[in-house]
C-alpha positions, 0 to 999 in steps of 0.5 A: 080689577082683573086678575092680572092687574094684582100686585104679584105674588098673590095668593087668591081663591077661586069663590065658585070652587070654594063655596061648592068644596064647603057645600059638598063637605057639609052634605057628606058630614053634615052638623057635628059629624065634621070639626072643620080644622082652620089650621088650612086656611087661617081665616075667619071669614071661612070659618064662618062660611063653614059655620053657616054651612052646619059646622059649629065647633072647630079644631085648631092648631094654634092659641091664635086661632083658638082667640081669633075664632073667639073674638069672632064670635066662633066660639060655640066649640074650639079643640086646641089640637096641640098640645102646650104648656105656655102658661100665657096661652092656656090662661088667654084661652082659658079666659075667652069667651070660648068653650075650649078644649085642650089635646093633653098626652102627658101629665106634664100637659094636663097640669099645665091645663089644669093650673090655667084654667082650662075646663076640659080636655081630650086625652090625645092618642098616638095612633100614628106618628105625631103626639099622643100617649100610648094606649095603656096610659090613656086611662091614667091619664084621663083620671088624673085629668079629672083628678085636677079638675078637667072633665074630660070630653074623649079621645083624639087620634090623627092618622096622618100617615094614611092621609095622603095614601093615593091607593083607597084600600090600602088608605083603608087598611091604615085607617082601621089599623090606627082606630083600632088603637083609638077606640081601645084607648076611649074605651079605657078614657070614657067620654063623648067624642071619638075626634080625628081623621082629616080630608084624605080620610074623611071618606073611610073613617067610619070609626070617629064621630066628628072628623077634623078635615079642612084641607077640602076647601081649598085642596092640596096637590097631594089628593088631586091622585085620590080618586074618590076626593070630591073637592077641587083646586081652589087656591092659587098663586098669581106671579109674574115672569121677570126674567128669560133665559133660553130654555127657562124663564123666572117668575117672581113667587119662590120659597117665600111665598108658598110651602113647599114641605110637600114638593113643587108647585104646579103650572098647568102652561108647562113645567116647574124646574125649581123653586129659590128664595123669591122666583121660581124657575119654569119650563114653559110650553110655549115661549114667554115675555118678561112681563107675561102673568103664570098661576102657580098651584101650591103644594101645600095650602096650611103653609102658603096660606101662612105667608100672606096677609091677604086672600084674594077672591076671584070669579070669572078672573075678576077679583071681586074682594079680599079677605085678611088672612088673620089667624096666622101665627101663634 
């Protein structure tokens, strides 16, 4: 089937661009040096490309893909990297076949932990402006961790506010700001893992031992200014044109069918004037048809993948399967 005979919107992948984003992460960060986060890309058959590529443990956001990569047989080392206090959830985690470790900041998080089961736990530190404890209560949390049972693995910490920074020096200087926070806090917590970072930073965090990218395998908009990225564009929203105006034309993937918490779409054949519901509105270089296919470049990987069932993969244009996007949800 060739691309353009795909019942539109459609979420697809180019196969070449993938495998080689996953082959260049593994040789920048071979082994355990990189967690692979799968909140991006919400599919068990990438983990397990990630998995053959070196990567053994994974981060993820949800208890559905904690479960999901369990019953995949993924579960060698899964990181909840979100705190919760669902009693259910921490009990189906905690009863897998997965070793899992849970991110706690609070004693709220580690009694809900501890009273489902839940054998270890990084103390999550707020390094920036997402979850996490200050550092001064790092210590007293973790002992009251391992007072109730948990052992507790280390210390987290997300510098996502330096993620996106397109200015490598002064990404740099945030980074280090933000570690400077985390190792103070492991060195009052003890354990193992020094575990955070993300694919803006992979690069300049030379504080954490294992890094939680995973943007890199298929890319977001947002680091195509940031020139010692590495990895390319890979994922793609396939659309059709319905309608036509005088100066603008209609495609028929809107709000419904991408993220868009970080912007517009791209098209390489012209303009994005704005997206609804379920079109987008384009500016095209060079005059349409109603019928005529548009590729839409998504802003934001984590949520568009989120909206679809299915991933297309494609070579050349021709898409040679699809994989179930099953790791959705919570």
């Amino acid at each position: 089937m060739h691309i353009d005979e795909l019942p539109t919107p459609a979420l697809w992948a180019d196969l070449d661009i993938l495998e080689t984003n996953i082959a260049t992460m593994a040789q920048r960060l071979p082994g355990n040096r990189l967690r692979p986060h799968v909140k991006a890309h919400k599919t068990t058959a990438i983990a397990r490309l990630q998995y053959e590529a070196g990567h053994m443990g994974f981060t993820c956001a949800t208890a559905r893909e904690v479960l999901g990569l369990a019953n995949a047989g993924l579960g060698h080392d899964l990181l909840l990297a979100n705190e919760t206090v669902d009693a259910d959830r921490l009990t189906s985690m905690a009863r897998s076949e997965a070793r899992v470790t849970i991110a706690v900041d609070s004693e709220a998080t580690i009694d809900a932990a501890a009273a489902a089961g839940i054998a270890e736990c990084v103390i999550d530190i707020r390094v920036g402006f997402r979850c996490g404890c200050e550092v001064g209560e790092a210590g007293y949390l973790a002992d009251r961790a391992r007072k109730a049972g948990l052992e507790v693995r280390g210390v987290m910490g997300y510098e996502g506010h330096a993620m996106g920074v397109v200015d490598l020096d002064r990404r740099r200087e945030l980074v280090e700001a933000a570690m400077e926070r985390l190792l103070q806090a492991h060195e009052l917590v003890g354990g193992d893992l020094v575990t955070g970072g993300g694919t803006g930073t992979h690069a300049v965090n030379t504080w954490v031992n294992e890094i939680q990218a995973g943007s890199y395998v298929l890319m977001d908009t947002a680091y195509t200014e940031q020139v010692d990225q590495p990895f390319e564009q890979g994922l793609f929203l396939q659309s059709t044109v319905v309608s036509i105006a005088e100066k603008f034309a209609v495609c028929d993937a809107g709000l419904k069918a991408q993220g868009m918490d970080h912007g517009n779409p791209s098209w390489r054949e012209g303009e994005i004037l704005f997206c609804s519901d379920e079109h987008t509105n384009l500016i095209p270089e060079k005059p349409l048809l109603v019928g005529d296919r548009v590729c839409l470049i998504p802003a934001h990987i984590d949520p568009t993948m989120a909206k679809h069932q299915l991933l297309h993969l494609v070579r050349n244009e021709e898409v040679v399967g699809h994989w179930e996007i099953d790791l959705r949800h919570w």
